[in-house]
VOPAGU-2260 file (C-alpha; in pm, 1 decimal, decimal comma):
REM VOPAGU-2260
SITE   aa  ch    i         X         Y         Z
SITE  UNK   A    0   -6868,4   15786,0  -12973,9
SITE  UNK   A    1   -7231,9   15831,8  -12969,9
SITE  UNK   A    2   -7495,0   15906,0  -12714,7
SITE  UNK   A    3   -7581,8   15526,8  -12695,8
SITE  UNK   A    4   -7240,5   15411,1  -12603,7
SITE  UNK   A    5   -7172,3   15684,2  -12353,1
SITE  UNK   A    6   -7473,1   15569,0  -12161,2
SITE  UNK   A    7   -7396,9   15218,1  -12208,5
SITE  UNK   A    8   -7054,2   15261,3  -12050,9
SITE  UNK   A    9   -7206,6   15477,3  -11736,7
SITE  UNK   A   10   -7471,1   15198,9  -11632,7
SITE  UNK   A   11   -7229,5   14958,8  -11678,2
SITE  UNK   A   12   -7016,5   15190,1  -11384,7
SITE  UNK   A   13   -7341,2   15212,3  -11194,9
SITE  UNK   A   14   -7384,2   14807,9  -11228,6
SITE  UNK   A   15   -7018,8   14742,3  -11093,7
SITE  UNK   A   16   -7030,8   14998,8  -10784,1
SITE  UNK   A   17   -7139,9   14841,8  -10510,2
SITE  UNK   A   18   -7175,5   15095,0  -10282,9
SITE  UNK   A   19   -7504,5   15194,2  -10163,2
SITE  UNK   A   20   -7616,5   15585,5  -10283,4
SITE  UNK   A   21   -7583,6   15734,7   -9896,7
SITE  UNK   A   22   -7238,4   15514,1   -9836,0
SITE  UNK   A   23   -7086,4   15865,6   -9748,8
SITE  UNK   A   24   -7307,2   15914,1   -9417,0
SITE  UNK   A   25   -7357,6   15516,1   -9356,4
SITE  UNK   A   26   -6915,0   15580,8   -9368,2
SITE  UNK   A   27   -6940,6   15868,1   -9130,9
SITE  UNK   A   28   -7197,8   15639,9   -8880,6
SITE  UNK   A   29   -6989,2   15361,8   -8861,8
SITE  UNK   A   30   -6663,8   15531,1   -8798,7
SITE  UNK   A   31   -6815,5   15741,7   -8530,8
SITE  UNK   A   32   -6977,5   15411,3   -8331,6
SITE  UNK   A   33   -6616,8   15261,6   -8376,6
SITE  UNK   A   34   -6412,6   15566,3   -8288,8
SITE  UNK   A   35   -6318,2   15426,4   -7915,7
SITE  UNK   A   36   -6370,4   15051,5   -7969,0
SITE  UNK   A   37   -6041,2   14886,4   -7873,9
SITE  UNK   A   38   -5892,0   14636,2   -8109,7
SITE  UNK   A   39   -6056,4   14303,1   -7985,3
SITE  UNK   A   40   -5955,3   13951,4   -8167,9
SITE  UNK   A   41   -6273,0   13836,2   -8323,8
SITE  UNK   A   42   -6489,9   14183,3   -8354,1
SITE  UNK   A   43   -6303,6   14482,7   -8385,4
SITE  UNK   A   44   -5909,8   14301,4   -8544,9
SITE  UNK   A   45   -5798,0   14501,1   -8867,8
SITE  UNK   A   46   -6054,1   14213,9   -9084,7
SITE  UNK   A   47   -6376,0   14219,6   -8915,8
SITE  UNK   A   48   -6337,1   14624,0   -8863,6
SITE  UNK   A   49   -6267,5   14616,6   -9285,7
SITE  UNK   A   50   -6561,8   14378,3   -9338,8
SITE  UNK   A   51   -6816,3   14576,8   -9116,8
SITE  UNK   A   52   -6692,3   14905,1   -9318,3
SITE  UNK   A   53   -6735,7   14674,2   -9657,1
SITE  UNK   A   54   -7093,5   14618,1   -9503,5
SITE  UNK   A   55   -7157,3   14953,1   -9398,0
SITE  UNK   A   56   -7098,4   15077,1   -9731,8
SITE  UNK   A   57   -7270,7   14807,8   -9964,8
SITE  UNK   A   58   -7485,4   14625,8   -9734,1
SITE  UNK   A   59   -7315,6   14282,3   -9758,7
SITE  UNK   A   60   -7068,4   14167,9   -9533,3
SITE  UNK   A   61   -6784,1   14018,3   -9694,9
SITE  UNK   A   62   -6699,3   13729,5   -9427,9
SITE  UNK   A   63   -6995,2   13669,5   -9189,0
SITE  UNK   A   64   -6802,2   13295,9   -9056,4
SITE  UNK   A   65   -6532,2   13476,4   -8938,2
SITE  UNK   A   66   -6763,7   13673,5   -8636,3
SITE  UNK   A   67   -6724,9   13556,2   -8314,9
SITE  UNK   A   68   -6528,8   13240,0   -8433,6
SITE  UNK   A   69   -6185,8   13369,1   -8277,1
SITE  UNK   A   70   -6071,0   13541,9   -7970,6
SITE  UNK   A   71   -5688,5   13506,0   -8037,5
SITE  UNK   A   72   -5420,2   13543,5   -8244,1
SITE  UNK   A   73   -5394,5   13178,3   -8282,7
SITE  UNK   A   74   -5730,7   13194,6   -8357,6
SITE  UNK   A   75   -5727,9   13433,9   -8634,1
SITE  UNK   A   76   -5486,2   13233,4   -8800,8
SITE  UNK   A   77   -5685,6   12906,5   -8757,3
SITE  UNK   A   78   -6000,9   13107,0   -8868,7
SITE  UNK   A   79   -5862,7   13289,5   -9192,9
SITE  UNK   A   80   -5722,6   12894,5   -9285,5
SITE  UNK   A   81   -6061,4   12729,1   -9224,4
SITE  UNK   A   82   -6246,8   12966,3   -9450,3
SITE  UNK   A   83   -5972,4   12977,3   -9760,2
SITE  UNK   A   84   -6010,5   12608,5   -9732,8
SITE  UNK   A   85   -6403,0   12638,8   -9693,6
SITE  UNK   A   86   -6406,8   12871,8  -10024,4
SITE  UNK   A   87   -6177,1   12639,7  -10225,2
SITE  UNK   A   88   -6376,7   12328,2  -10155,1
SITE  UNK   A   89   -6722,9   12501,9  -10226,7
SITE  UNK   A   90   -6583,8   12609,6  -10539,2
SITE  UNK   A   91   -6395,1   12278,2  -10635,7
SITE  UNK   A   92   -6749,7   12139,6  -10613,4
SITE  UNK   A   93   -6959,2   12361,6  -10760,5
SITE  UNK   A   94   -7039,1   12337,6  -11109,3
SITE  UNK   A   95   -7095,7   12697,8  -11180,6
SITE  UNK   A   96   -6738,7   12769,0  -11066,2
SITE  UNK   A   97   -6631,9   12539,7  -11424,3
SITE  UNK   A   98   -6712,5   12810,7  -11633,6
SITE  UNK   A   99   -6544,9   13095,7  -11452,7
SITE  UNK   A  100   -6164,7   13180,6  -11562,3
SITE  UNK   A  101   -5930,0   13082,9  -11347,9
SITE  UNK   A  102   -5808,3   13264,9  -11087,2
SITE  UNK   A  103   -5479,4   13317,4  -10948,1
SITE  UNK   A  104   -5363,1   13058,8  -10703,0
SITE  UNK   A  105   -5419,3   13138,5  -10310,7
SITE  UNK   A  106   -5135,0   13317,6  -10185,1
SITE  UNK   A  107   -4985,2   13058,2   -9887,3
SITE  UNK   A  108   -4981,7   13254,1   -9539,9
SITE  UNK   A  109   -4635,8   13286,3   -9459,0
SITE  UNK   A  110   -4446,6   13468,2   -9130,2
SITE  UNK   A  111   -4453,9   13780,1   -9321,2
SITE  UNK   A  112   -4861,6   13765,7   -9327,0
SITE  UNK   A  113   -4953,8   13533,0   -9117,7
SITE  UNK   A  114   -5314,3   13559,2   -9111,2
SITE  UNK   A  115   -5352,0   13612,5   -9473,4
SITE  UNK   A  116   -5442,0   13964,9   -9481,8
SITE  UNK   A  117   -5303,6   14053,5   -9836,7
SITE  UNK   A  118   -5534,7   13766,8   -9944,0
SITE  UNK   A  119   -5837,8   13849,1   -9789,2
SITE  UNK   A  120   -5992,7   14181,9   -9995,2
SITE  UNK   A  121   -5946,9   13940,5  -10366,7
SITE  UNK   A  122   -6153,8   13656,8  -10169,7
SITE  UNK   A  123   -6384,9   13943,0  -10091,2
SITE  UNK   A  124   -6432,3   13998,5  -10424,4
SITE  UNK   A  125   -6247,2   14364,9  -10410,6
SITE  UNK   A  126   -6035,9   14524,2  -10738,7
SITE  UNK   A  127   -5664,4   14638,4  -10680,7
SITE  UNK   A  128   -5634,2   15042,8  -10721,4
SITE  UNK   A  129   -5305,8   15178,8  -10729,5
SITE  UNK   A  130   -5244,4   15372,4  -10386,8
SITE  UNK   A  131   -5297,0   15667,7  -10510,2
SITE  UNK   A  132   -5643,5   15638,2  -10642,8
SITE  UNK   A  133   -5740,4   15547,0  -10302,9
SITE  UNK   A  134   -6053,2   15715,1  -10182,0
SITE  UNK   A  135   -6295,0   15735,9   -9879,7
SITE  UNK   A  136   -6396,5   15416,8   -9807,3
SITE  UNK   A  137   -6160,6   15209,0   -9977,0
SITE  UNK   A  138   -5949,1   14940,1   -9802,0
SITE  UNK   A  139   -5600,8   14968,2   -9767,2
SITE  UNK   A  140   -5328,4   14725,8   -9590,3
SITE  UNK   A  141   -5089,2   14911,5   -9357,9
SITE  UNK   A  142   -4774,6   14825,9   -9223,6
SITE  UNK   A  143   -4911,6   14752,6   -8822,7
SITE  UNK   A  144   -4657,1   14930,5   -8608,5
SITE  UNK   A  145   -4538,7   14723,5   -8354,3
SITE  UNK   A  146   -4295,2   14433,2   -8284,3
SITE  UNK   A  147   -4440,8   14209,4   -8543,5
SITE  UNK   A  148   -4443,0   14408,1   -8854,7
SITE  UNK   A  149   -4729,2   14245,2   -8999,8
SITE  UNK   A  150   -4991,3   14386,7   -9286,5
SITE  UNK   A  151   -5323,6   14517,0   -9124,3
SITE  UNK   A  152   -5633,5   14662,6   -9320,2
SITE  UNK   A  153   -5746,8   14982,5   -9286,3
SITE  UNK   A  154   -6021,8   15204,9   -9410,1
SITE  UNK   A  155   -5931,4   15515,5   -9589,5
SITE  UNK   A  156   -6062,9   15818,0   -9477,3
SITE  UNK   A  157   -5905,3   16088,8   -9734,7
SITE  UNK   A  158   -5542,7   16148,6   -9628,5
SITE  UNK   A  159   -5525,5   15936,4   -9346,6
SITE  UNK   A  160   -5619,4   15538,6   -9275,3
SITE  UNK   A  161   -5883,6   15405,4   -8983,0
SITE  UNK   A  162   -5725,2   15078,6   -8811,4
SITE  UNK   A  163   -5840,1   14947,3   -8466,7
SITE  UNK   A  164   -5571,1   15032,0   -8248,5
SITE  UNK   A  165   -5595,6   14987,2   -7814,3
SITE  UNK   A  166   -5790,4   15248,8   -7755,6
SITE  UNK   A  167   -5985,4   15310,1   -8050,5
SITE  UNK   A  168   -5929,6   15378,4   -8403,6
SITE  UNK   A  169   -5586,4   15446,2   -8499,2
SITE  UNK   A  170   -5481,2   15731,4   -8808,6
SITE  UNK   A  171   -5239,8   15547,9   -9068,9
SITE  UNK   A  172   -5032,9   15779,6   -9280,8
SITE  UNK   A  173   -5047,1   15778,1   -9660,6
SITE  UNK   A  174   -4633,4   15647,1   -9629,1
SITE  UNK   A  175   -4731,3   15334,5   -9395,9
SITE  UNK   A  176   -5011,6   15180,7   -9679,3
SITE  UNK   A  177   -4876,8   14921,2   -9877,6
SITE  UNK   A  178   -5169,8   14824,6  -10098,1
SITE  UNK   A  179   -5537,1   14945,1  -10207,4
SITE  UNK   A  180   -5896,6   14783,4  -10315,3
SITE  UNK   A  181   -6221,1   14947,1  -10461,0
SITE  UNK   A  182   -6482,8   14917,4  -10253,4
């Protein structure tokens, strides 16, 4: 390998991160203004908290619809199934979308995820990792303690996950993540 390829293949990292050069403060900032915001349907649930993080770090905000459009549960549900549809249709009639591969089919929201959590980071646009590459500032789904045992995201802050929680943000165990993204 010579000196041209191995500075080919570092811009091309440097074209695919998305994160902005000072994500590690504009991380620090936005977990300290959240650190005793209650989980609140509609602007601090486990998806808005993830996509204000995702915009903390990069500067674009993976689901702007989705603020402020619910204030329930029921909501949330009706929400995250308005905007898969909204995304399918745009790209059903977009011609641009003809050329791209195609993409795995939309995972149906079912009692085990009702809101479509597990769905949400790939229509973000976010890469798998295997847990244990997880790193500051990635997203990770957690298994929400509670009655319901339903998938929430999370941001990872080294050892531990960030999750809204009732009176501020909750710290998820490595054991209680089920899945990871690159942010």
């Amino acid at each position: 390998m010579n000196v041209n390829q191995i500075s080919h293949r570092s811009t091309q990292r440097k074209q695919r991160s998305t994160r902005m050069a000072d994500w590690p403060a504009r991380l620090h900032q936005f977990l300290d203004t959240r650190q005793h915001t209650p989980f609140a349907w509609g602007y601090n649930d486990c998806c808005l908290f993830a996509a204000a993080a995702i915009e903390a770090l990069t500067g674009r905000h993976p689901a702007p619809a989705l603020i402020g459009a619910y204030h329930s549960a029921l909501g949330a549900r009706r929400a995250s199934l308005f905007h898969r549809r909204a995304q399918r249709e745009q790209r059903n009639s977009d011609p641009a979308y003809a050329l791209l591969p195609l993409r795995p089919p939309v995972i149906p929201l079912s009692s085990a995820d009702p809101f479509g959590v597990l769905d949400w980071p790939r229509r973000a646009g976010l890469r798998p990792i295997p847990l244990g590459l997880a790193g500051r500032g990635d997203l990770v789904a957690i298994d929400a303690t509670g009655a319901r045992h339903f998938p929430a995201l999370a941001i990872c802050a080294g050892a531990v996950a960030l999750a809204p929680g009732r009176r501020g943000l909750e710290r998820i165990p490595r054991p209680a993540w089920l899945r990871a993204w690159r942010v």
